[in-house]
N, C-alpha and C positions, 0 to 999 in steps of 0.2 A: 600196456605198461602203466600202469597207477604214476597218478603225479608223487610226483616225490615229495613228502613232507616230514621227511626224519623222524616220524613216530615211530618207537620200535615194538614188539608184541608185548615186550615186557612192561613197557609205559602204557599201553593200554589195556592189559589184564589188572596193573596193579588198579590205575586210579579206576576200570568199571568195578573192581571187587570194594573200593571202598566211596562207589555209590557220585561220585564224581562227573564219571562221563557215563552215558546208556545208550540206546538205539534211538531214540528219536530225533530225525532229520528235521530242520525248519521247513520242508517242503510237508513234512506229517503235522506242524503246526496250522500250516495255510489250509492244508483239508482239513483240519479238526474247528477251525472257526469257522470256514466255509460251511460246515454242517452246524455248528453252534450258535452262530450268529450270520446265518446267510446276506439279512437285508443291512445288516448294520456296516456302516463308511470305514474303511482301512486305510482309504492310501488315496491320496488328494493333491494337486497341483494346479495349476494356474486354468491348464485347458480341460484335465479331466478329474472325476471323480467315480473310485470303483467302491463297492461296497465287499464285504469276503468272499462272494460267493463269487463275485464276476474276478478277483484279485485271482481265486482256484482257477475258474475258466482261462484265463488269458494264462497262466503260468503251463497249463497242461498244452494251451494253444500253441503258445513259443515254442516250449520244450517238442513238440510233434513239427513245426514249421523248420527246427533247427538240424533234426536228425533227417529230416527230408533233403534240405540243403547239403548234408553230409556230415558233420558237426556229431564226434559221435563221445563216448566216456573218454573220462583225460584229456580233454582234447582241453587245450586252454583258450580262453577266445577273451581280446583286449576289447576293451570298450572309452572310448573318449566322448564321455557326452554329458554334458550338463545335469541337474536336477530335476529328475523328470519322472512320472510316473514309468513309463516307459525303461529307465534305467533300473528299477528295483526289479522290474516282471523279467528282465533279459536274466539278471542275479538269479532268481530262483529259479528260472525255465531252465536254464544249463544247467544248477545244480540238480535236477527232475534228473535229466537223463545222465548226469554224474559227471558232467564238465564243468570249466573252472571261469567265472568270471574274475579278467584281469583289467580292474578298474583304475585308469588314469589321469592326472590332472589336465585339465583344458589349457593349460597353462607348457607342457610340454611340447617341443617341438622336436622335428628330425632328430637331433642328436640322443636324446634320451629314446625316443618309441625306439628306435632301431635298433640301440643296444636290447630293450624289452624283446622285441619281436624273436631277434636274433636267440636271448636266451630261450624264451618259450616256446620258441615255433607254432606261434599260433597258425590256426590255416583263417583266422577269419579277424576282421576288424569293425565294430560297431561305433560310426560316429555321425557328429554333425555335419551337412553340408560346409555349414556355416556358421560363425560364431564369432561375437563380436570381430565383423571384419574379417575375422580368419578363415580362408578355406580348408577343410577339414581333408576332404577327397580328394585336394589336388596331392597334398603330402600323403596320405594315405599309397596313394598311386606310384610317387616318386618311391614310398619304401617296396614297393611288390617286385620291383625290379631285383634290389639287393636282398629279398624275404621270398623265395618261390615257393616255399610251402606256404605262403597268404593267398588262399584261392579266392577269399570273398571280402569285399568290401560294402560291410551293409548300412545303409544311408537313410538318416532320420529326414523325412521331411517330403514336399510333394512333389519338386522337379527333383530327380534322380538323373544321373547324371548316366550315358550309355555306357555298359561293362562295368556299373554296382550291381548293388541287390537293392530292393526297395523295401525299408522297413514297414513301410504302411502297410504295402501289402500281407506281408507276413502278417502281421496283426490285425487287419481283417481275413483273411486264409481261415475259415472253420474247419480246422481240421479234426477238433474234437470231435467234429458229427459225423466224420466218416470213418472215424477208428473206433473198436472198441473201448467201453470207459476202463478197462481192465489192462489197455495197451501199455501202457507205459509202467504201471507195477510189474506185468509181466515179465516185460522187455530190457525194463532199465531197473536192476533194482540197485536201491544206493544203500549207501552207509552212514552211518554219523562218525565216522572217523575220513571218510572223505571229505578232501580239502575243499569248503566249499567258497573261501577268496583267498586270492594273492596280490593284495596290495602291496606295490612298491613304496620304499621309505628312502631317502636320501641323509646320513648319518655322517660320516668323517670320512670312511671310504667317497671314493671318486666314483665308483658305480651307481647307481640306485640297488637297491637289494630285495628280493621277492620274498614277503611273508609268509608264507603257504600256513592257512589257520582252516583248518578242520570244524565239521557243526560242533563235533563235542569240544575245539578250543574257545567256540564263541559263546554254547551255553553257558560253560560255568563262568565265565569269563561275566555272560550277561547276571546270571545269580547272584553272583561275588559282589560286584560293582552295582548296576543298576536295578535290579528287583529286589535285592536286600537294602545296602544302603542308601539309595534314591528310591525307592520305595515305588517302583513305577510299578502301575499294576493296567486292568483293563477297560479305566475309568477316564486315562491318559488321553490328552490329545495334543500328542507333541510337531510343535514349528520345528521344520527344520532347514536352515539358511544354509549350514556347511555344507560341504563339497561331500556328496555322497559315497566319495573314493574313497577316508582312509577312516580309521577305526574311530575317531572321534564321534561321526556322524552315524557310519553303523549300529555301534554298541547302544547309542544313547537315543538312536529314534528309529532305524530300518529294522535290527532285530528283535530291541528290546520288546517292539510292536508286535513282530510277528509270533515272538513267544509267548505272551498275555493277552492278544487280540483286542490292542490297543488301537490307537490312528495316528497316522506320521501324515502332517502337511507341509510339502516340499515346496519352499524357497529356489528358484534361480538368481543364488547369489544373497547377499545381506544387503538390504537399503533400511535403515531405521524406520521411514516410512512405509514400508512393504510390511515389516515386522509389528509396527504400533496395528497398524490395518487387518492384520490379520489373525492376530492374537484377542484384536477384540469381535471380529466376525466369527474367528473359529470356536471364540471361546476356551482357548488353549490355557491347558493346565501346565505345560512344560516348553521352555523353549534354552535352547543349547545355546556357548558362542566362546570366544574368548572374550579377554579382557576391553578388546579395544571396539568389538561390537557394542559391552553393554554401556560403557561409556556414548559411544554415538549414538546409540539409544536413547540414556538420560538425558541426551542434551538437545534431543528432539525438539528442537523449538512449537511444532503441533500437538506433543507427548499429554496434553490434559485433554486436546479434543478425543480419546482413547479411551476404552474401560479396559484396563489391565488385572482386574480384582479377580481373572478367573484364573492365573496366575498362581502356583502353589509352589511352584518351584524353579528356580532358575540354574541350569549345571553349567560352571566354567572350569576350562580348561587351556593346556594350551599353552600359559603363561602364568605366575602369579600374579591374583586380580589385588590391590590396593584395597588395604581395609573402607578409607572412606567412600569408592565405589560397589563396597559388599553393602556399606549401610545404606547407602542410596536406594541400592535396591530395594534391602528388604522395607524402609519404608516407604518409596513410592510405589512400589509395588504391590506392598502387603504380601511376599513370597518370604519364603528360605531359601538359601544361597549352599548349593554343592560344591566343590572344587577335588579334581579329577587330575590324575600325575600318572602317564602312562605311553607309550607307543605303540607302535604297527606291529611289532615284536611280543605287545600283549603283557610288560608287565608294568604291575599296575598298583598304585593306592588312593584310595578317595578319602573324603571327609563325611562324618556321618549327618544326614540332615539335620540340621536344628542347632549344630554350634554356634558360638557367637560370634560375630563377623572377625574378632581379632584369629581365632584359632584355624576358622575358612581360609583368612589370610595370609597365614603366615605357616600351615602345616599346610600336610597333606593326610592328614589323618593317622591313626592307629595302624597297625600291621594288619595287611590284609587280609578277610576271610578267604583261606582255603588257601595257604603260601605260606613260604618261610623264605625270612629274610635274611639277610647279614648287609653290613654294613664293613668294608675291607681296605684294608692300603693299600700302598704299592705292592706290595709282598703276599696280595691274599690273605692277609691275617686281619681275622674280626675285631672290629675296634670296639670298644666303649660309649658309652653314653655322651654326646659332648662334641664328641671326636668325631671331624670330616672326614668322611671316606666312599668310595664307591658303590651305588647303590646295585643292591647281586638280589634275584630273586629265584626262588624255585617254586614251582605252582602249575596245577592242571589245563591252566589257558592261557600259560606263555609257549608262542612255538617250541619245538624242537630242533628249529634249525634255519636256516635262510635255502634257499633254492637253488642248490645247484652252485652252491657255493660252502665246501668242506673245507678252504682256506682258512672260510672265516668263523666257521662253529666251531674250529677247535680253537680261537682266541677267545671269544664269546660265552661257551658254557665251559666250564670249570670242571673239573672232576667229578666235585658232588653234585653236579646237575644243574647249578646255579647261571642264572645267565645275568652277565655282568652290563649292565646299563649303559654303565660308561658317563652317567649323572653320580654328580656330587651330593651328598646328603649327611645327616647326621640327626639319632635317633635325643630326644630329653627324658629326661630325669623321669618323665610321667606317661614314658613310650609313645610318644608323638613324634612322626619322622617331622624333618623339614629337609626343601629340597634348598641347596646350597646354592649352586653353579653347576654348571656341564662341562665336563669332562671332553666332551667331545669336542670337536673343530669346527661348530656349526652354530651360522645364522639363523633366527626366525626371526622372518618379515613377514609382519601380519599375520601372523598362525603358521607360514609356510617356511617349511626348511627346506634350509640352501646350505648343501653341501662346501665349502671356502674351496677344501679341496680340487675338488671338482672343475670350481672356475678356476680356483689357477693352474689345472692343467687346459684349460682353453685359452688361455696371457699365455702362456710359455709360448702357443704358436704363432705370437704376434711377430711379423720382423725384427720390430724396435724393442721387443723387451728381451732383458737380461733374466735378470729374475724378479720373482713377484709372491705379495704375500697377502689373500685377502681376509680382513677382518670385519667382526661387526659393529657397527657405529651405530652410538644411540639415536633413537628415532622417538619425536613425541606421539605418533600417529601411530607408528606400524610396530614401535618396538626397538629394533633394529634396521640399519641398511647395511649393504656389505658397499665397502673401502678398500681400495685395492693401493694397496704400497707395490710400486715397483723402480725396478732397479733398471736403466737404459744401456743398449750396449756400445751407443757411441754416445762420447761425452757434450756433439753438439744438439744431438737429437730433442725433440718434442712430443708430447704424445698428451692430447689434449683426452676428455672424459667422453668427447664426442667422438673421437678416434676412438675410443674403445669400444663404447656403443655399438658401434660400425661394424667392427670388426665382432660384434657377438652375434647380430645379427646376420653376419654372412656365416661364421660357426652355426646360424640354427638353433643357438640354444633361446629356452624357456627367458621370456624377459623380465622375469621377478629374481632371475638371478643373475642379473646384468649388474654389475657395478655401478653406483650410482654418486661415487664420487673417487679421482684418483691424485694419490699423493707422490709426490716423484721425489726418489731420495737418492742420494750417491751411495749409500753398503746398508743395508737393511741390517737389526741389531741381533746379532748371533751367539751361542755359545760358544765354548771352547771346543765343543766338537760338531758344530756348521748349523745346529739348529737354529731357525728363525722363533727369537723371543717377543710372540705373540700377543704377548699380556703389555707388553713394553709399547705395541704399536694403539693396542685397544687403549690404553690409558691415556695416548697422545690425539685419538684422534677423537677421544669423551672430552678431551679438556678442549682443542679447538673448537670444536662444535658448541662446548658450553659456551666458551669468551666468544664465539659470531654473533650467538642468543644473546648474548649481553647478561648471563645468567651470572 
């Protein structure tokens, strides 16, 4: 049974009849440079470096080590693992034989993989032993109990733990040399309409939700955005510090690469210092980040011992960057500055290179090529120029649907095909969007979204709470943090920031959406028909935060 990715026949006769989407797989890109440019460097990290030819070898490698293992079409396979050469080649080798890389934050614990697991039925899990501190395999272990279709657990690194798999191995395993070169065209032939990732996104629902994006949702996706208006081509040699899991870091350095037979240098992690280092050994023409990387950047106290001049371009995303850190850039840098408005949902608008930093700033650029947009009220009716409204898009490289979730596509897309954002925006006089506010009920800390929802159904199962509402609190560093108002159900009780801590960690959740401060009130501020007015607690808990600043 094909993964499910809600594309229907009539969505893909239309956009292949008007040239949109085609046949070509990014696995036909990896052989086409692999013969084009065999000795020339692709894909680079800290301990290794492949050039195309060896990038083709290892992807045909995997992909033959993975179907030996059992691992066969459809089959989805989760992977929790860092930045690493090694996480791209796992990407393409599954899609080789037509399985789905389900790529997740390192930041996830028990309570989110399980729900994953559970929805996908993966049979297999790719991670680290170990990671900052955290045992990867022991939770890995703890879910196979409540997951019996998870047969394998494959483990980066050289002590392997008894009853894994050993990733090493597999990736020294020549199995190319014992198969025909013709084995796997034969055997596994794929599609560009198979899904070839499903990254999870966490939005206003309480779930996380599965994107299922097909080669032909990433190609034109990569067209539209980055080979047209970032102008990436096969001259590129982009830094890449984000987190390899969600579309930011795909679109802008893992595929846009693979499609132009560019070179992507993978980052574990952002450190300003890794990045000034590296951009001037690489020689890198492009490096990706949000707002509050290229800040810690500038402020690099060692930032002149660097030559940045090889620099042409810098994409942010994420958040709006502050015109005065656009200027920074472009003149310490000597780049141009992109800015990119888009999700795991794939819709999307950028800014064309070479605006001037107020317009990088403050838009998100013109209407996207290859989309139509509206801009809509409450009511679904299109608004005007001027006028706030919900940002709706229709377009060849926004999914079709979430995974396995028909609840929510029929809130989501609209009649005429439109999928409704759930961000605030509003189009000017001179068809420039700008992005207003979010509509949705969601934190971002540091680049990361955090569902409020979410945590506060993990508070509701505390003893001592009543009810609870979390919001997000400005942050000079990360953005936001999430603040948890709650309501106690006895009037003598206590529940300190530490006690909740506590209690999130025996929950098992992700600790970047811990609450990281809690306010305790006797009736939280509601409507006339029980809604918690949320705008009312954001405003109170911006203004405290300002008068502690002494701002």
């Amino acid at each position: 049974m094909a993964i499910e990715s809600n594309v229907t026949p009539e969505q893909i006769e239309m956009y292949t009849r008007l040239g949109f989407w085609d046949e070509w797989t990014f696995c036909d890109y990896i052989k086409r440079w692999a013969k084009a440019f065999p000795d020339k460097e692709a894909l680079i990290d800290a301990k290794t470096r492949l050039t195309w030819s060896q990038y083709k070898t290892m992807m045909d490698r995997m992909a033959l080590n993975f179907l030996e293992l059992g691992i066969k079409r459809d089959d989805l396979v989760v992977a929790q693992v860092a930045n690493c050469v090694e996480a791209i080649i796992c990407e393409f080798a599954l899609a080789r034989i037509g399985a789905c890389i389900v790529p997740l934050a390192m930041q996830w614990r028990e309570h989110e993989l399980n729900y994953v697991l559970s929805l996908t039925e993966s049979p297999a899990v790719i991670v680290a032993r170990e990671y900052a501190g955290f045992n990867y395999v022991d939770q890995a272990k703890s879910l196979q109990s409540r997951n019996p279709g998870l047969k394998h657990i494959i483990v980066l690194g050289d002590d392997v733990p008894e009853g894994t798999v050993s990733f090493n191995e597999m990736w020294n395993n020549r199995l190319e040399e014992t198969y025909p070169d013709t084995y796997l065209d034969e055997n596994c032939p794929i599609d560009a309409n198979d899904v070839l990732t499903m990254c999870f996104t966490s939005g206003t629902e309480a779930d996380p939700k599965g994107c299922p994006r097909t080669h032909n949702h990433w190609k034109v996706f990569e067209r539209s955005a980055f080979l047209h208006h970032l102008t990436e081509n096969v001259h590129d040699r982009v830094v890449m510090a984000l987190p390899w899991i969600n579309l930011f870091a795909q679109s802008v350095g893992v595929l846009s690469m693979a499609m132009v037979g560019g070179r992507v240098i993978l980052l574990d992690g952002f450190v300003p210092a890794d990045m000034a280092k590296t951009i001037h050994k690489e020689k890198a023409t492009l490096y990706a980040g949000v707002p509050a990387m290229h800040v810690a950047l500038l402020n690099y106290p060692d930032l002149d011992q660097y030559d940045l001049s090889s620099l042409r371009v810098v994409a942010s995303g994420g958040a709006p960057c502050p015109t005065p850190v656009i200027r920074q850039m472009m003149e310490k840098f000597g780049c141009l500055v992109w800015n990119g408005f888009g999700s795991n949902e794939g819709h999307l608008n950028v800014t064309e290179v070479g605006l001037n930093p107020e317009l990088v700033s403050t838009t998100i650029g013109l209407k996207q090529l290859y989309s139509d947009v509206k801009i809509v009220d409450e009511n679904n009716n299109r608004v005007g120029p001027g006028v706030v409204g919900e940002y709706c898009q229709k377009a060849p490289f926004v999914i079709a649907g979430y995974y396995k979730r028909p609840d929510l596509n029929q809130s989501k897309w609209d009649d005429e095909g439109f999928y409704h954002s759930g961000d605030a925006c509003y189009a000017d006089e001179s068809g420039f969007y700008h992005f207003s506010t979010r509509l949705k009920d969601i934190i971002i800390r540091g680049g990361m979204n955090i569902s409020a929802e979410e945590v506060e159904f993990v508070l509701y199962r505390h003893p001592k709470i009543l009810n609870v509402s979390v919001v997000g609190m400005p942050d000079d560093r990360l953005g936001e943090r999430a603040c948890a108002y709650v309501e106690l159900k006895e009037k003598g009780d206590v529940i300190t920031l530490e006690d909740v801590k506590a209690f999130m960690e025996q929950e098992k959740v992700a600790k970047y959406k811990w609450p990281e401060r809690v306010e305790v009130v006797e009736t939280l501020p509601r409507t006339p028909t029980g809604k918690v007015l949320k705008y009312v607690l954001r405003d109170e808990i911006a203004k405290k935060t300002q008068t502690e600043a002494g701002t």
